[in-house]
N, C-alpha and C positions, 0 to 999 in steps of 0.2 A: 393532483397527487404530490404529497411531500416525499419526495424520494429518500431522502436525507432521514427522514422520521419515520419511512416505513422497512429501512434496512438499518438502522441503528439499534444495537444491545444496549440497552438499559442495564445502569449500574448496578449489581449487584442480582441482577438476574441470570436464573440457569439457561445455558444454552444448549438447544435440543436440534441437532441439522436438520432432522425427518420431520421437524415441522415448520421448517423454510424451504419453498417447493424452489428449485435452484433453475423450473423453468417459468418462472413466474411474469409476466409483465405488465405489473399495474395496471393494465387495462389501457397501455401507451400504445399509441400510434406508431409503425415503424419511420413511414416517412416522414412526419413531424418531428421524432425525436432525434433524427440524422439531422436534420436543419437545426436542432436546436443546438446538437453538438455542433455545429458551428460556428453558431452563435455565444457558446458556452467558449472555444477555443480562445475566442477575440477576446474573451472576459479574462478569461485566464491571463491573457498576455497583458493587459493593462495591468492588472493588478499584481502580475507577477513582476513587472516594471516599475512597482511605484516600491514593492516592497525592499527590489533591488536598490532605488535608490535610499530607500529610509536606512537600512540597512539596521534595524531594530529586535527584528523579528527573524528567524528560520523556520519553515516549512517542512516536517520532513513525513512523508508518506512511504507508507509500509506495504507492502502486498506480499500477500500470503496464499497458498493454495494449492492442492495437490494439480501432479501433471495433467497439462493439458488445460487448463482452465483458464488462461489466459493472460499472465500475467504480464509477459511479454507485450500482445497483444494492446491490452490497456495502456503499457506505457507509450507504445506505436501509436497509438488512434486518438487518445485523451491529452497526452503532453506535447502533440508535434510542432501547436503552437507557440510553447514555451520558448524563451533565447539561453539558447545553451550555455551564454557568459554566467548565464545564474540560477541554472539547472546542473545536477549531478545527479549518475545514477551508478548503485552501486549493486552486487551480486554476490549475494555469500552461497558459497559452493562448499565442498567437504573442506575442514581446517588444514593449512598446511602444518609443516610440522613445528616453523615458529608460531604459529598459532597458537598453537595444541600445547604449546610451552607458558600460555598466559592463560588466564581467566575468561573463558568465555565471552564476555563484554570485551575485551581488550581488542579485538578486530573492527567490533561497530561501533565505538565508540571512538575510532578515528576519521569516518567516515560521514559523521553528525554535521548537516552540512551547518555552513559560519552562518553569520545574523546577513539577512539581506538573500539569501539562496533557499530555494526548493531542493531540498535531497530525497531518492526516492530509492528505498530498498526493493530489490528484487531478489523475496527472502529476507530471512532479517536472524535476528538474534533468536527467534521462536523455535527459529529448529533445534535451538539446545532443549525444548522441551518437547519436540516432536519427535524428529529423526530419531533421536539418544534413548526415547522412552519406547518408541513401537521397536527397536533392533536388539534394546539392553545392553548399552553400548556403557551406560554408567549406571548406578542402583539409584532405584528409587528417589530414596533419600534424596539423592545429588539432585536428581531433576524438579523434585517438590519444591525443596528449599529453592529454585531458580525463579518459581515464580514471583518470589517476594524479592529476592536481586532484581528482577527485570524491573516492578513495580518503584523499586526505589531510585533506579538506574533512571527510568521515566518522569518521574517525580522532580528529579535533579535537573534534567531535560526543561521541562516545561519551567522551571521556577529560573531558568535562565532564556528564559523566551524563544524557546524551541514548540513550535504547534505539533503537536504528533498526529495521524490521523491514520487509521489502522484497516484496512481491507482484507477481508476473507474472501475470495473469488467460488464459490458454493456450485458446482457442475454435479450432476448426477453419475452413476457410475457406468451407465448404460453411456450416457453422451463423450465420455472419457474414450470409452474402444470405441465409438466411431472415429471418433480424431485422431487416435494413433491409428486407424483400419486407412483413415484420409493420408497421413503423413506417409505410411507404409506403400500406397496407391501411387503417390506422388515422389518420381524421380529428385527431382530438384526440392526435397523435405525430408528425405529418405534420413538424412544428417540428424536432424530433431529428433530420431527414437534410437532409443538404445534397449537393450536385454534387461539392464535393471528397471525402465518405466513398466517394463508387463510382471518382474519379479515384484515390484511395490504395490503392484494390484493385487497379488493377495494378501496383501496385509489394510485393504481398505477399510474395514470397520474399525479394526485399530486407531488409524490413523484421523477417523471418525469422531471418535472417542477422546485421541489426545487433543482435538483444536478444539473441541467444545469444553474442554477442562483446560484449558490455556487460556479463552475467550473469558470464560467466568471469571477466572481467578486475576487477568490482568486487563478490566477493563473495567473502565473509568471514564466520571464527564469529564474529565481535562486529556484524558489520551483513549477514546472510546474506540472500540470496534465495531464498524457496518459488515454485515455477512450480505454478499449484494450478489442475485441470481446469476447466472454466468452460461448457462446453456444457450441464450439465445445473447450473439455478441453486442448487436445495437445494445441490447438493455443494459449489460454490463458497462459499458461506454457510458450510457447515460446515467444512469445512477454514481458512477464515479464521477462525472464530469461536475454533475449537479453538486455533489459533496463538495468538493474543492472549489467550487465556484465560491461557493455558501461558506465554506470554509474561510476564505480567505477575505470575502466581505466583512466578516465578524472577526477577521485583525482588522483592516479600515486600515492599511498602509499609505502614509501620505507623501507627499513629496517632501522633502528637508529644503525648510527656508535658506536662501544663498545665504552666504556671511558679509555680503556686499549689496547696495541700494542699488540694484537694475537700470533705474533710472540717471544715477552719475554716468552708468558706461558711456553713451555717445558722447558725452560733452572731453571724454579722454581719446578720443580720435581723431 
């Protein structure tokens, strides 16, 4: 099974969630796919080492997803073999008020990791089309017209050798209140929930509605979005692992030739 190819949105196609079962697992083995994420980590790290030294290229991986789906999670289980010299992760929370003083993009786009690093949002600039549009925090207009700012914000990205690679973490609404029912259970998680994650639950079809009109409108084969099942965690792991593995073969990041003959060095000693 092409993991890669059976959670990737196709350019220019509508996106429908209730017809991506969000507890889906290819038909994957659990304990095989645990071994293979770890064999996937080891890939990760080579290749995340070669890209460090080429320093030609930036990686930056996006994860999106309502509460509870894991996004946290994913960066715990999937990145842990990454070397933090040339990983960055970043977390866009509500704007503060210099924020809220610039253009939307003006926060993440300081954050776009350099050439030679993986950056990995947690959250990203989307919620200027999610949050903003399910609360009506700005009109319409403002949010429509965003999605052609984000698209060309991207554009700009990529054409300066930035990879984007976009995750929707897809969990059903039933497995969401188990997991805050789990957090709520558990003393030592109790932290992880707040009044507003069970207030955003009624607004889930909403919220439904705006990632599937987000996904359509700003996805692309040079910055595509995978919507990858998330109720069961191994899968979610594995489907993201597999991405970026694949991902990052298809940069083909090499080592940069020395600027000195290897071979002179002994004879200088």
């Amino acid at each position: 099974m092409d993991l890669r190819k059976a959670c990737l949105v196709k350019p220019g196609a509508k996106v429908k969630l209730t017809a991506r079962d969000p507890g889906a697992t290819f038909g994957l083995d659990k304990e095989q796919a645990l071994a293979d994420l770890d064999v996937d980590r080891k890939r990760l790290f080579d290749l995340q080492y070669r890209l460090y030294a080429e320093k030609k290229n930036a990686v930056l991986v996006v994860f999106q997803a309502m509460d509870t789906a894991g996004k946290d999670g994913a960066i715990r289980h999937v990145m842990t073999g990454l070397n933090p010299q040339g990983c960055q992760v970043a977390s866009f929370k509500k704007p503060t008020e210099e924020e809220m003083e610039h253009d939307f993009l003006w926060r993440v786009h300081k954050e776009v990791p350099r050439h030679g690093e993986v950056g990995i949002f947690n959250r990203s600039h989307y919620e200027d089309v999610l949050v903003v549009r399910v609360h009506r925090l700005v009109p319409k207009s403002v949010w429509r017209a965003r999605y052609k700012q984000i698209n060309d914000f991207e554009n700009m990205l990529v054409a300066n050798n930035v990879v984007i690679v976009k995750f929707f973490l897809h969990i059903s609404k039933d497995e969401q209140k188990q997991r805050l029912q789990q957090r709520l259970d558990d003393p030592n998680r109790n932290w992880k929930v707040s009044l507003g994650d069970f207030e955003e639950r009624k607004h889930w079809d909403d919220y439904q509605e705006a990632y599937e009109d987000a996904m359509a409108h700003t996805n692309s084969k040079h910055a595509p979005w995978y919507i990858v099942p998330a109720n069961q965690k191994w899968v979610r792991n594995a489907v993201i692992s597999e991405v970026l593995v694949k991902t990052l073969k298809d940069v083909d990041p090499k080592f940069p030739k020395p600027s000195y003959n290897a071979a002179d060095i002994p004879a200088r000693f």
